[in-house]
C-alpha positions as CSV (number, residue, x, y, z in Angstrom):
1,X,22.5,24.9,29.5
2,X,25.1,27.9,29.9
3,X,24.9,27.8,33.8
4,X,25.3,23.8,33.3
5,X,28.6,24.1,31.0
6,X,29.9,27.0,33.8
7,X,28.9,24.9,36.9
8,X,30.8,21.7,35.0
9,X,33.9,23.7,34.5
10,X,34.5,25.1,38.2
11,X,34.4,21.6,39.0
12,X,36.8,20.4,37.0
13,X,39.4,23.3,37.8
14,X,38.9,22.7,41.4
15,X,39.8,19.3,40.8
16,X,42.7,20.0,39.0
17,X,43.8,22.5,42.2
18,X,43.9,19.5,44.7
19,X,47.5,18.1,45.0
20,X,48.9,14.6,43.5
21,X,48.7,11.7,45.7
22,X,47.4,8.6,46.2
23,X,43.6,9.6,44.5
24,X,45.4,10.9,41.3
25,X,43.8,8.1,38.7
26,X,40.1,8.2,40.6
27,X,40.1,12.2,40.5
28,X,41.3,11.4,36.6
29,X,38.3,9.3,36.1
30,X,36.1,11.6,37.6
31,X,37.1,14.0,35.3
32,X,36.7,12.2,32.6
33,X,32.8,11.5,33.3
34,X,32.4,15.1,34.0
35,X,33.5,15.7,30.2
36,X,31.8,13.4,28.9
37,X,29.0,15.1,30.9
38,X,29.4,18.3,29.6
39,X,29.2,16.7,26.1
40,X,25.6,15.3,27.0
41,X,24.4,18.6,28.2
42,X,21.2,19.8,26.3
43,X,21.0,16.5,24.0
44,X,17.4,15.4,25.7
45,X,14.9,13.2,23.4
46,X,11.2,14.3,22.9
47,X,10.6,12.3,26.7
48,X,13.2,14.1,28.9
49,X,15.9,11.4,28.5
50,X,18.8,12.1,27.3
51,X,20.6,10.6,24.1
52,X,23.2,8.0,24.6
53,X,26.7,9.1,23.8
54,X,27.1,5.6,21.4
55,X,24.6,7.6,19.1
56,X,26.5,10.2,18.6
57,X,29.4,8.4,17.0
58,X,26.9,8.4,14.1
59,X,26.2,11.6,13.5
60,X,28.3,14.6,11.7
61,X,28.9,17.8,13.8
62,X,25.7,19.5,12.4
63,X,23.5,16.8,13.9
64,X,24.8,17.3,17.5
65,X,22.1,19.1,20.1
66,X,19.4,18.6,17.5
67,X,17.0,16.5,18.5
68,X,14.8,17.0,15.9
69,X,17.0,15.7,13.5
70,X,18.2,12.8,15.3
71,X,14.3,12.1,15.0
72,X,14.2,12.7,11.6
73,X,17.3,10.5,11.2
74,X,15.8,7.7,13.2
75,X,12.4,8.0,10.7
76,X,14.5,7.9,7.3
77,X,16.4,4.9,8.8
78,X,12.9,3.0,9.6
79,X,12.0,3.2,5.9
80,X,14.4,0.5,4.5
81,X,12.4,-2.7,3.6
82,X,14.7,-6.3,4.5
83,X,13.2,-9.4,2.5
84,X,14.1,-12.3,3.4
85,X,16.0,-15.0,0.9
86,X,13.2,-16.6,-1.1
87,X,12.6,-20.3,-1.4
88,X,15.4,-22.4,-3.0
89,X,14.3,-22.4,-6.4
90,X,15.3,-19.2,-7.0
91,X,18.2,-18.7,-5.4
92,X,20.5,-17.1,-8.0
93,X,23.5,-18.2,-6.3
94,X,22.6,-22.0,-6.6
95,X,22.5,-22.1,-10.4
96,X,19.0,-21.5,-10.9
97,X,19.1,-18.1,-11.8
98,X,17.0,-18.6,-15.5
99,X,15.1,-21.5,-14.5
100,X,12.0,-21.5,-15.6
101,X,9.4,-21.4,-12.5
102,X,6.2,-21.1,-14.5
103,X,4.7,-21.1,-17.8
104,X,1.3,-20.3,-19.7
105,X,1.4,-21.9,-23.5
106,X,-1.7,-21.2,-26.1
107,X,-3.9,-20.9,-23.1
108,X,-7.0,-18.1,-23.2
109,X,-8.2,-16.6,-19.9
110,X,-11.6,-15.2,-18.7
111,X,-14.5,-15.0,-17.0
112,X,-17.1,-16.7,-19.3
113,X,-16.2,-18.8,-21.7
114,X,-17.8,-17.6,-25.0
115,X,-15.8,-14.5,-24.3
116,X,-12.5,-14.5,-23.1
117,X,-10.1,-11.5,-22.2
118,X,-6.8,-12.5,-22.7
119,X,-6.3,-15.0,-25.6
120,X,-3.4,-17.4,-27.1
121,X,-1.4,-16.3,-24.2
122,X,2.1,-17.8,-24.1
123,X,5.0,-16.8,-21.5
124,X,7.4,-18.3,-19.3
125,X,9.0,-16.7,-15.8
126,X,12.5,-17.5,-14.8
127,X,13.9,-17.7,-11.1
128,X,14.7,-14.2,-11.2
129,X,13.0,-11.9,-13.7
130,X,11.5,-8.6,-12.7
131,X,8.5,-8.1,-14.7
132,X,5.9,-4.6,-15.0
133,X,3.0,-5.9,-16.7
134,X,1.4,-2.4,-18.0
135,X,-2.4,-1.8,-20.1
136,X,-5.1,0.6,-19.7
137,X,-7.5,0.1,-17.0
138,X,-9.3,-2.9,-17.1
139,X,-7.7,-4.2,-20.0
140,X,-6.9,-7.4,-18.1
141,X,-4.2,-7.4,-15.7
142,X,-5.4,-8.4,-12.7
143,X,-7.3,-11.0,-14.7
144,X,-3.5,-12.5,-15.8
145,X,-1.8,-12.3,-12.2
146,X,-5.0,-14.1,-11.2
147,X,-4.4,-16.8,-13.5
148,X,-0.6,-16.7,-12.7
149,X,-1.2,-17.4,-8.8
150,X,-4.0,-19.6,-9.3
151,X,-6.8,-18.0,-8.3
152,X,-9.8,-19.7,-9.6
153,X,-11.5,-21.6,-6.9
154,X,-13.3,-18.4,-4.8
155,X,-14.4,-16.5,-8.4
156,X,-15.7,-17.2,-11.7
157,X,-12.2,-17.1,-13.5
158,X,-11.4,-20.2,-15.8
159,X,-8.1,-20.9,-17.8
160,X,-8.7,-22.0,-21.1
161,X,-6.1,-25.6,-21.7
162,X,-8.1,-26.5,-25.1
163,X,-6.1,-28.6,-27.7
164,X,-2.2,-28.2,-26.9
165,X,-2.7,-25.6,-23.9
166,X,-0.5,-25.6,-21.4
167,X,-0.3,-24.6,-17.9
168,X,3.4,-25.4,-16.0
169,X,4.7,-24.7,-12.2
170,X,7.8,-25.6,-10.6
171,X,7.2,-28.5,-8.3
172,X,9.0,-25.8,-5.4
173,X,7.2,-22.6,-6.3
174,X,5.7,-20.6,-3.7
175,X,3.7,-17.7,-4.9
176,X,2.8,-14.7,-2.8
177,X,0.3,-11.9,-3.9
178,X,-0.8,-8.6,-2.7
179,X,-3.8,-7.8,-4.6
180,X,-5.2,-4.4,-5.5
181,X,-7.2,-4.1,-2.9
182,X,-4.6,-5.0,-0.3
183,X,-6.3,-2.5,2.3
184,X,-9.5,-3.1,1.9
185,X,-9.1,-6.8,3.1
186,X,-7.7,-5.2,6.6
187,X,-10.6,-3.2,7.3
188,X,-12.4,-6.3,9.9
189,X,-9.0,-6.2,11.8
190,X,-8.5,-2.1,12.3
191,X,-9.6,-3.3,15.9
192,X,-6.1,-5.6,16.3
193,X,-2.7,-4.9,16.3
194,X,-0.1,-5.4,13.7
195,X,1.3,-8.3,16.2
196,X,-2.0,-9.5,16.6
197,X,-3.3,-10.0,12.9
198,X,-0.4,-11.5,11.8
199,X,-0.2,-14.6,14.9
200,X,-3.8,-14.9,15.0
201,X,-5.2,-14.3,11.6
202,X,-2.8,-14.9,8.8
203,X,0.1,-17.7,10.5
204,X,-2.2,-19.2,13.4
205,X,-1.5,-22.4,12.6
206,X,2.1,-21.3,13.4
207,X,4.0,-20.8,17.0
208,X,5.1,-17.3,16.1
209,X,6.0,-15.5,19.0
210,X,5.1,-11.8,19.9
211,X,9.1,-10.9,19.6
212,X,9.5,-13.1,15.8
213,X,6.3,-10.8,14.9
214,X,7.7,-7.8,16.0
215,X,11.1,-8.5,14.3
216,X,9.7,-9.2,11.0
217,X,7.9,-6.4,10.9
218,X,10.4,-3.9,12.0
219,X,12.0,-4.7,8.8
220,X,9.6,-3.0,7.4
221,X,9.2,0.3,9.0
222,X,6.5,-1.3,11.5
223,X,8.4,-0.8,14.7
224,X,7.7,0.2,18.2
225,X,4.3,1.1,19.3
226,X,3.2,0.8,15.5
227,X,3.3,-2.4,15.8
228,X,1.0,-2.8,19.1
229,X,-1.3,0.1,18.1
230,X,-4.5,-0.9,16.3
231,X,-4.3,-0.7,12.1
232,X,-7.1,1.5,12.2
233,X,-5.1,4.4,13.3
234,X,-2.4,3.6,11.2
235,X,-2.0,5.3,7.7
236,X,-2.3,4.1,4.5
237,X,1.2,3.5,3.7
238,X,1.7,2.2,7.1
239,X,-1.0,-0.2,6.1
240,X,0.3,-1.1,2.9
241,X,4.2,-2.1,4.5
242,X,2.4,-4.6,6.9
243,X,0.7,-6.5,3.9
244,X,3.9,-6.7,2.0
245,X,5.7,-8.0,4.9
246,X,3.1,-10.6,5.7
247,X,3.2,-11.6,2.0
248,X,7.1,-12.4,2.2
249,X,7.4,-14.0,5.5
250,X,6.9,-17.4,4.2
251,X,9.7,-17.3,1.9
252,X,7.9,-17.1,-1.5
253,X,9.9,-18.1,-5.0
254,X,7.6,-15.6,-6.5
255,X,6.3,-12.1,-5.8
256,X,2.8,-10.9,-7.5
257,X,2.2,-7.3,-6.6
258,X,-1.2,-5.7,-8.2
259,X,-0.5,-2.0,-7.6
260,X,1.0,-2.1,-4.1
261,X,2.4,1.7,-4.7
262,X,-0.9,3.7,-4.1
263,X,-0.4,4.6,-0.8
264,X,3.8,4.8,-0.5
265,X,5.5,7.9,-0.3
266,X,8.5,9.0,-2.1
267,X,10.7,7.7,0.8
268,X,9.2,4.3,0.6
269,X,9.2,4.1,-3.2
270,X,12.7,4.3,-3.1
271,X,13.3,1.7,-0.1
272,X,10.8,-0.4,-1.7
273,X,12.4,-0.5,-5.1
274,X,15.7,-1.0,-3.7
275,X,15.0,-3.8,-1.5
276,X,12.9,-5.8,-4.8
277,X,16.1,-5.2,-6.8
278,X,18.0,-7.0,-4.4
279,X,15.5,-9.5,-3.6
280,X,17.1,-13.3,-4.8
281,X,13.3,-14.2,-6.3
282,X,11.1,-13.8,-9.0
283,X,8.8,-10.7,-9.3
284,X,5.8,-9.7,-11.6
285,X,4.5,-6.0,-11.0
286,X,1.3,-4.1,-11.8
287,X,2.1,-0.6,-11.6
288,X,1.1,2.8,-12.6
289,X,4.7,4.5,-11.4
290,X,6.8,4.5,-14.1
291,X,10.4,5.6,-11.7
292,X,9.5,2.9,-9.4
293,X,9.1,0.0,-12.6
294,X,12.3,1.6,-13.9
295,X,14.0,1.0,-10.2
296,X,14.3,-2.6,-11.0
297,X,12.0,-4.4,-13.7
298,X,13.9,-5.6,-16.4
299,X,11.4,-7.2,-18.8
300,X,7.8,-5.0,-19.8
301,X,4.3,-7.0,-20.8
302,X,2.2,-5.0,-22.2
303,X,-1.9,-6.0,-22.7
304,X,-3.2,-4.7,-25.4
305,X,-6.9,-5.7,-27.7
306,X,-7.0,-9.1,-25.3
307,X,-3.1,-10.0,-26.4
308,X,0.1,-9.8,-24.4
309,X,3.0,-8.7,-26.0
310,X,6.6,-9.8,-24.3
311,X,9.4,-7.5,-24.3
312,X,12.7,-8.7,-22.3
313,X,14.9,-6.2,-21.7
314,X,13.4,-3.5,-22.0
């Protein structure tokens, strides 16, 4: 690098040396490059090319001839999360902000029906509450997201609509769920890509390009040759980022997330969190992380002895 800079200078003096004439603003230009040049010198990325100049504009002094932490920069900025705008009925900035989008009233849930688990439950979700549904293990709350999205016709589950029960949707509501076991239902596709599951397994009866696939999913973190490697080399929390972005890119009204932290790290807690808070839809959140509830839930349910208790607010 030393003999580089050296080299670079003797060049430029011996420019300088040559007398003014009709090459003055070429020899200027030349010099110019050769500047720029020396700026460049020993800024080479992990594949022998070197970094554009542009990218450098970004950086503080301290960054400069690092690459390492131009890489490290380049990882913190893949963890951001982009939703896109949810359906219309919950768009806070058309006046439905506190619509009501669903609602359970006097209705018991279960699996058999001598016994049920949850019983006389009654609440409402507006266009764009941010919910944490917390209880002890098995105590039920998967069994209510179930019955929120619907989910009775592949298990036993039955919603209980005796005397003045109620179930209620919003003619527009679209409801997307990532379950608890969000990875396990990847496992018969670790042989595809990223690309591949989501054009041929979840949206084949959509014309979804290769570069509308890769797009959506570079918003979150799944970029580059994650994206076209095969999930079953990817990690866990790699994983878990290509389930939530499958689960928004129809545009849901309303988010159901059953424990979809297990597998983030810190850095994608915090994206995560952020980009739900700013998220224009409704959102109802099973989750053992208290920081990441407090990041942007509003209102706490907690299950308790088969009863739900409501606390807005809070």
């Amino acid at each position: 690098v030393k003999d580089s800079i050296a080299r670079a200078e003797r060049q430029m003096k011996k420019k300088k040396k040559k007398k003014k004439g009709k090459g003055r603003e070429k020899r200027q230009k030349q010099i110019s490059q050769r500047k720029k040049k020396m700026e460049r010198i020993g800024l080479y990325r992990d594949d022998g090319k070197r970094y554009k100049l542009n990218s450098l504009k970004k950086m503080d002094v301290d960054m400069a001839r690092l690459p390492e932490k131009v890489k490290m920069l380049r990882e913190k900025q893949a963890l951001q999360f982009k939703f896109p705008h949810a359906s219309d009925v919950s768009r806070g900035g058309s006046g439905t902000e506190n619509e009501i989008v669903f609602m359970l009233k006097n209705v018991s849930v279960g699996y058999g029906t001598n016994d049920p688990i949850l019983r006389d439950l009654s609440l409402s979700i507006r266009a764009r509450d941010r919910i944490a549904v917390v209880g002890l293990n098995g105590c039920g709350k998967s069994t209510l997201l179930s019955a929120i999205i619907g989910k009775f016709s592949d298990s036993s589950l039955y919603v209980d609509e005796s005397d003045d029960g109620q179930i209620w949707r919003h003619r527009l509501l679209r409801v997307a769920h990532v379950s608890q076991h969000h990875l396990d239902e990847l496992v018969p596709y670790f042989e595809m890509s990223p690309v591949e599951y989501m054009r041929d397994v979840c949206f084949s009866n959509q014309d979804i390009s290769k570069l509308d696939a890769r797009s959506h999913l570079a918003k979150f973190g799944i970029s580059g040759n994650l994206a076209t490697h095969e999930m079953g080399f990817l990690s866990g929390g790699e994983r878990t980022r290509i389930v939530l972005a499958l689960a928004v890119y129809s545009q849901p009204s309303l988010l159901v997330l059953d424990e979809p932290t297990n597998h983030l790290d810190a850095d994608s807690l915090n994206a995560l969190g952020s980009a739900l808070n700013d998220w224009d839809g409704a959102i109802v959140l099973v989750s053992h992380v208290r920081s990441f509830c407090r990041a942007f839930c509003r209102d706490l349910w907690v299950i308790q002895d088969g009863s739900l208790k409501i606390h807005e607010g809070s």
